[in-house]
N, C-alpha and C positions, 0 to 999 in steps of 0.2 A: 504494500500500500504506500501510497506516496501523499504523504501532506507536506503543504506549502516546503515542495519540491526536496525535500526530506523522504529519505527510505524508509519505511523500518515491515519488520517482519512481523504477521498477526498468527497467533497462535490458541487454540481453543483448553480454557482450565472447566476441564469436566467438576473439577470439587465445586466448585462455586458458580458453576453456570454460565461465564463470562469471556469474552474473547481479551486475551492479552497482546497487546503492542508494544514493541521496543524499538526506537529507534539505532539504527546501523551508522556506522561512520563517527559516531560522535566520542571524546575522549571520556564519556560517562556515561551513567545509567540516565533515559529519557525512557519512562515508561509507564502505559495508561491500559485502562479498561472501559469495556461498552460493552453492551449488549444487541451494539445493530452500528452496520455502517455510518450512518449517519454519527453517532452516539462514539464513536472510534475516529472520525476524524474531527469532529468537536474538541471531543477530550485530547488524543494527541498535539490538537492545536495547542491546547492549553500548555501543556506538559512541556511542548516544543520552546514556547517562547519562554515559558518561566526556566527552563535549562539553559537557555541562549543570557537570556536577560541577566542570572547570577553570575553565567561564566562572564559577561562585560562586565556586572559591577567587578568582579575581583580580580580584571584581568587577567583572564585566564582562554586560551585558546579552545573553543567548543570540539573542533575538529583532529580525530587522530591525526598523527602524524605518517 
């Protein structure tokens, strides 16, 4: 799945009923839950920028090396 041109790979957690996302490529854990497309790229949205936005406050590079 790709949100605002971010990868990340969706995964299904049978215990909890809920699809898992993690974003790929980035030098840390970005990761959300939904229960419906919609509801997965919403919440990744969020996840996305609140991981981007810390790594600028503390200067800190988002992206593996």
């Amino acid at each position: 799945m790709t949100i605002n041109d971010h990868e990340a790979i969706i995964t299904f957690d049978s215990e909890i009923g809920l699809f898992y996302g993690e974003f790929i490529g980035l030098n840390g854990s970005a990761g959300f839950y939904g229960d419906s497309t919609d509801d997965l790229y919403e919440q990744g949205a969020l996840s996305l920028h609140r991981f981007l936005e810390v790594c600028s406050e503390q200067g800190i590079n988002p992206y593996q090396s």
